[in-house]
VOBALUM-91070 format. One line per field, with one value per residue (C-alpha): residue number from 1; x, y, z. Coordinates in steps of 0.2 Angstrom, whole numbers, plus 5000, padded with zeros to 4 digits. Last residue first. Layout:
N
pos NUM; ... $
X X; ... $
Y Y; ... $
Z Z; ... $
***
This chain:
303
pos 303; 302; 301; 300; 299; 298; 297; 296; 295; 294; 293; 292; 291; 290; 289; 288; 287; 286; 285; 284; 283; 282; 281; 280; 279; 278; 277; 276; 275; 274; 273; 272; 271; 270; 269; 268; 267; 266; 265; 264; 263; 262; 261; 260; 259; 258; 257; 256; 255; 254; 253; 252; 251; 250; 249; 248; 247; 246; 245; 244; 243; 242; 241; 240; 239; 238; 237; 236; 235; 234; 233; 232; 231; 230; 229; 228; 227; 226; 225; 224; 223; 222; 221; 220; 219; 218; 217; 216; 215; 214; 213; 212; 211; 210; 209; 208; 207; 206; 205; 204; 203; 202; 201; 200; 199; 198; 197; 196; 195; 194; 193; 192; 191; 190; 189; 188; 187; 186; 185; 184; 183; 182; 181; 180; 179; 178; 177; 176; 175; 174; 173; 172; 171; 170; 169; 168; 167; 166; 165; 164; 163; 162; 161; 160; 159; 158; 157; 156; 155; 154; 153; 152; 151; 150; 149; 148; 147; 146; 145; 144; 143; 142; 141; 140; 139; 138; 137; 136; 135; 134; 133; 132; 131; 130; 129; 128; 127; 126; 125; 124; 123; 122; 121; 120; 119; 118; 117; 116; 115; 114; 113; 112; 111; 110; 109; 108; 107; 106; 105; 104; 103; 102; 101; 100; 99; 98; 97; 96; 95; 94; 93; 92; 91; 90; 89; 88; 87; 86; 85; 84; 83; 82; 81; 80; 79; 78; 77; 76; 75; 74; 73; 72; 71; 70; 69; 68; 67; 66; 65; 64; 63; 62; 61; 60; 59; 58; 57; 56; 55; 54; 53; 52; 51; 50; 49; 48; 47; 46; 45; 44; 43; 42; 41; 40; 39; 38; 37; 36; 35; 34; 33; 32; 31; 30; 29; 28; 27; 26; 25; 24; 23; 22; 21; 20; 19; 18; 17; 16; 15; 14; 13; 12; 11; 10; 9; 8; 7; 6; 5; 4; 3; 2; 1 $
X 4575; 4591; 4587; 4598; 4604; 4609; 4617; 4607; 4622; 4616; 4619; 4639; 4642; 4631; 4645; 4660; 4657; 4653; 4667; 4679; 4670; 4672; 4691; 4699; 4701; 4714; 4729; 4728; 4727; 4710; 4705; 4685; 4681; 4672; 4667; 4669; 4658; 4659; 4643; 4649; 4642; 4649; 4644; 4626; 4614; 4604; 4589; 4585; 4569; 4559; 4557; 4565; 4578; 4581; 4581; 4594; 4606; 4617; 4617; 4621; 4638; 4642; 4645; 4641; 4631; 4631; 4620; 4604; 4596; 4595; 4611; 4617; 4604; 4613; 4631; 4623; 4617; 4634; 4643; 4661; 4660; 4672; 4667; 4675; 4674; 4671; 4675; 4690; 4691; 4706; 4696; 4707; 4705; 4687; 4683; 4692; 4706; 4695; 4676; 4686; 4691; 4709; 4718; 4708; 4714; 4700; 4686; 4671; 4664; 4653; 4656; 4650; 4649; 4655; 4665; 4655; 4646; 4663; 4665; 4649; 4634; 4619; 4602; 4602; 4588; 4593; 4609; 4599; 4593; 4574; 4576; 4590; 4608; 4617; 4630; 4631; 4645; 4638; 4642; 4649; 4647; 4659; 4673; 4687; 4703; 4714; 4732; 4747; 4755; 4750; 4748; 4734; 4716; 4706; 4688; 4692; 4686; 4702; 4700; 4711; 4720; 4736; 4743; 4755; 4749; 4733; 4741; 4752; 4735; 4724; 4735; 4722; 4709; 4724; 4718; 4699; 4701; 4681; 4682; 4673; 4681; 4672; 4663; 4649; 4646; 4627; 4624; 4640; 4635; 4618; 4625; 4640; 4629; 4621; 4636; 4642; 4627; 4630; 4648; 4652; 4651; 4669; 4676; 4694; 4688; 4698; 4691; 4696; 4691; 4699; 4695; 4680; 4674; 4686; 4687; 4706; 4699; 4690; 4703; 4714; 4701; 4698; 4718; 4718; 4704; 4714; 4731; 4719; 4714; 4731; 4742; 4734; 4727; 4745; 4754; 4745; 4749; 4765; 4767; 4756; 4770; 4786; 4775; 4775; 4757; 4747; 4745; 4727; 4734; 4750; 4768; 4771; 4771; 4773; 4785; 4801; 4815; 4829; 4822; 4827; 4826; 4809; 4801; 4810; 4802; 4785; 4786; 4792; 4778; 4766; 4776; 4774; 4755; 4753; 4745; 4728; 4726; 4711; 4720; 4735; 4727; 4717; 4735; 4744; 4732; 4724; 4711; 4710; 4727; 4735; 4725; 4729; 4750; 4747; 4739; 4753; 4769; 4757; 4761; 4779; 4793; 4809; 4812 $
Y 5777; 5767; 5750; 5737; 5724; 5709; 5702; 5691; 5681; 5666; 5657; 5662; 5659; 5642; 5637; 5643; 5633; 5619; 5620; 5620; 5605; 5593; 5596; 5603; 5618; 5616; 5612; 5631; 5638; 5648; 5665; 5670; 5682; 5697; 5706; 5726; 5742; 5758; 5768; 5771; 5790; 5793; 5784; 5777; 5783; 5777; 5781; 5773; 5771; 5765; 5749; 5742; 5754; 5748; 5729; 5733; 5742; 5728; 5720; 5734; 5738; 5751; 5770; 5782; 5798; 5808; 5811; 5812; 5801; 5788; 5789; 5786; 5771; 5764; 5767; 5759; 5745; 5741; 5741; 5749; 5765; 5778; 5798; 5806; 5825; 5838; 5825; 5828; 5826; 5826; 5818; 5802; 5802; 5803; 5788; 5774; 5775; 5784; 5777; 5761; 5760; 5747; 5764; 5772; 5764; 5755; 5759; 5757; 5772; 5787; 5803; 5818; 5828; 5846; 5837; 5824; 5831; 5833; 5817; 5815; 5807; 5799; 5805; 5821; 5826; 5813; 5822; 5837; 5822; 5816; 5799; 5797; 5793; 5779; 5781; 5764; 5752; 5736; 5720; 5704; 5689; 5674; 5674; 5660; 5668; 5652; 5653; 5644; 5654; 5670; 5686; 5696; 5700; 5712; 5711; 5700; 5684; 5675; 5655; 5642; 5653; 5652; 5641; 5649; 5658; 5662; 5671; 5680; 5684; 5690; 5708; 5719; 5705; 5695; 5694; 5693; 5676; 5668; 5648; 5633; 5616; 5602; 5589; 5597; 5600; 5600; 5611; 5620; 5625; 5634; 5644; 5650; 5657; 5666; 5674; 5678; 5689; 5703; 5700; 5704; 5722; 5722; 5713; 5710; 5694; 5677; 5662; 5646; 5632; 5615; 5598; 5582; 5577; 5581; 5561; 5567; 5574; 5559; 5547; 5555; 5555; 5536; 5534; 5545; 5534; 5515; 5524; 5531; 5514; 5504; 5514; 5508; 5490; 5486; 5494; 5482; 5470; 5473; 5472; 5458; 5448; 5454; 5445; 5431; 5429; 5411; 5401; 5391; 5378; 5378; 5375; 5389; 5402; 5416; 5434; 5426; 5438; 5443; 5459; 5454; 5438; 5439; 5449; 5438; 5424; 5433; 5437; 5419; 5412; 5422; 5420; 5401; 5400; 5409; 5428; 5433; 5442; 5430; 5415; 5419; 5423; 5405; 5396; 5403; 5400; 5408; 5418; 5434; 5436; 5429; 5442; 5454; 5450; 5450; 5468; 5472; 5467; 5476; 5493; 5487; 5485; 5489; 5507 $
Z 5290; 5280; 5278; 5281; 5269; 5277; 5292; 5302; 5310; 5315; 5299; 5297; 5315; 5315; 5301; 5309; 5323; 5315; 5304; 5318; 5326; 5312; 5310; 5295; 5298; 5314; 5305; 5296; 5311; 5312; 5309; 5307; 5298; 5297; 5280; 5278; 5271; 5270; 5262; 5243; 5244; 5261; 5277; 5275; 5287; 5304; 5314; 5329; 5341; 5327; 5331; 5313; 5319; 5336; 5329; 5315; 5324; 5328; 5312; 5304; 5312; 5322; 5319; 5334; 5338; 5354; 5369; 5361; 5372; 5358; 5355; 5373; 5376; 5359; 5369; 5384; 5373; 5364; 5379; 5383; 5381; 5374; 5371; 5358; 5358; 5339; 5330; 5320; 5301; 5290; 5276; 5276; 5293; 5296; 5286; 5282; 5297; 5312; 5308; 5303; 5322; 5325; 5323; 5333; 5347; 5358; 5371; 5358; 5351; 5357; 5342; 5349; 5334; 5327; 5315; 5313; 5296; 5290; 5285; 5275; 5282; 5270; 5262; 5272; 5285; 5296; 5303; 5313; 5325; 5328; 5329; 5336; 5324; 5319; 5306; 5298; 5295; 5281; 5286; 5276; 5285; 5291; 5280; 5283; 5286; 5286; 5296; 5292; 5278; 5285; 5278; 5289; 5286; 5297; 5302; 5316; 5323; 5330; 5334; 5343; 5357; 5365; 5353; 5346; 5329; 5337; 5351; 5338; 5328; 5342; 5350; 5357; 5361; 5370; 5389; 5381; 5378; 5377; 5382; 5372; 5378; 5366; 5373; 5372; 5353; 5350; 5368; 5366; 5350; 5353; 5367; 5359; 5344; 5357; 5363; 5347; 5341; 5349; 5358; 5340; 5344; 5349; 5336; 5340; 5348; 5355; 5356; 5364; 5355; 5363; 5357; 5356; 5340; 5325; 5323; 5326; 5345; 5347; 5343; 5354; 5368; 5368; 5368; 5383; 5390; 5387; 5393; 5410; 5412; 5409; 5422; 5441; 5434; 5426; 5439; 5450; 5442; 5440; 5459; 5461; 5450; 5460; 5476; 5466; 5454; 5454; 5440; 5443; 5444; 5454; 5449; 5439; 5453; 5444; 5442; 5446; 5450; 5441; 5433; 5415; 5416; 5424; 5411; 5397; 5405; 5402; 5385; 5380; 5387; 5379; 5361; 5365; 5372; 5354; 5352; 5352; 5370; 5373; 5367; 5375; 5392; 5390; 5386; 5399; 5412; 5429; 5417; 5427; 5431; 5416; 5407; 5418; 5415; 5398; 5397; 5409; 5395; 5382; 5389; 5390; 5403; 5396; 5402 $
***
């Protein structure tokens, strides 16, 4: 293709000046250089493209037809090249998240509130499609941001930690389990235990704590929202192990109890994985940012 980006920016100049000279200045080249440009324009289609005998120059029929082009094509170039550069000024761009914590819902969604209204320009979108399998859909593209609890070797992927969080057994206020200082294994055995609706193997209760004891609850029952499983607790119709951050405002209204697993209690940080490319730009670290501040994890007193 020979005809150029910078072939129609002459040919509106021209248009709108009516003169060589004038569209040279403006487009900040020599009468000469702008001459040449265009005569090799009409060499090359065999046609003229201006009528050089009257003043103002006025365009051939070939001549409207790259300007037209020029008017047609040139605006979405000129706003494409506006969004490059905002999107390698790390202010405008794609986050789409994808969330193998299920409890993070809690404090997530407000923390997406507060950055799309100081980063608007950014595309902000919740994956659940690939919840079950997040680090090959980060790897390819499919989605910008993993928040998981799990690392995984990767040369081009950054685990940034977001919080650490404490896993607590969370009980109602009056059940059997709060007499002790904290739950052992085998104090589920003859336990409902509610949990999210996922394999065990991606549930610490199962891998860090009932498993290695060779515990089985007595019946695991799987829900898929936090505050039904609370309302289930609280009704005594099971127990369940969720992080502390989620339990804290039921407990400090004395509507929940809760107890360290095991003599060390278990304990985990969540991260946030991004493409290594990524990390760098402005809105990545804001977002990781407001989800380290909003958090509220802490310490968590055990009542």
């Amino acid at each position: 293709m020979y005809l150029e980006l910078r072939h129609m920016r002459s040919f509106i100049a021209i248009s709108d000046t009516g003169s060589l000279a004038r569209a040279a200045e403006r487009l900040h080249l020599t009468q000469s250089a702008l001459s040449h440009q265009i005569k090799a324009l009409e060499n090359y289609y065999g046609t003229p493209l201006f009528l050089r005998s009257t003043k103002p120059l006025k365009l051939t029929l070939a001549g409207r037809k790259l300007l037209e082009l020029a008017h047609r094509v040139l605006p979405g170039v000129e706003r494409v090249e506006g969004e490059l550069r905002h999107i390698a000024r790390g202010k405008s761009g794609r986050l789409h998240i994808s969330i193998e914590c299920h409890a993070c819902f809690e404090w997530l969604l407000p923390v997406l509130d507060r950055y799309r209204e100081q980063w608007p320009e950014i595309e902000v979108d919740i994956r659940l499609g690939v919840s079950f399998d997040p680090i090959p859909a980060l790897q390819s593209g499919v989605v910008d941001l993993v928040i998981s609890s799990d690392l995984v070797a990767g040369h081009d992927l950054v685990f940034e930690p977001l919080f650490a969080y404490q896993a607590l057994l969370v009980l109602a206020r009056n059940h059997a389990l709060t007499n002790k200082d904290r739950a052992e294994a085998g104090d589920l055995a003859d336990q409902t235990l509610i949990t999210y609706p996922v394999e065990r193997k991606r549930l610490d209760v199962f891998t860090r704590f009932l498993q290695p004891a060779g515990v089985e609850p007595a019946l695991v029952r799987q829900v898929e929202l936090t505050a039904i499983i609370l309302q289930l607790v609280a009704g005594r119709r099971g127990v369940a192990v969720l992080p502390d951050w989620v339990v804290r405002e039921p407990v400090q209204q004395r509507r929940l109890s809760v107890r360290a697993l095991g003599a060390s209690g278990m304990f985990g940080t969540l991260y946030a994985a991004v493409r290594s490319a990524e990390r760098p730009a402005a809105y990545m670290e804001a977002f990781i940012q407001l989800a380290r501040n909003a958090s509220g994890a802490g310490n968590h007193a055990v009542v």
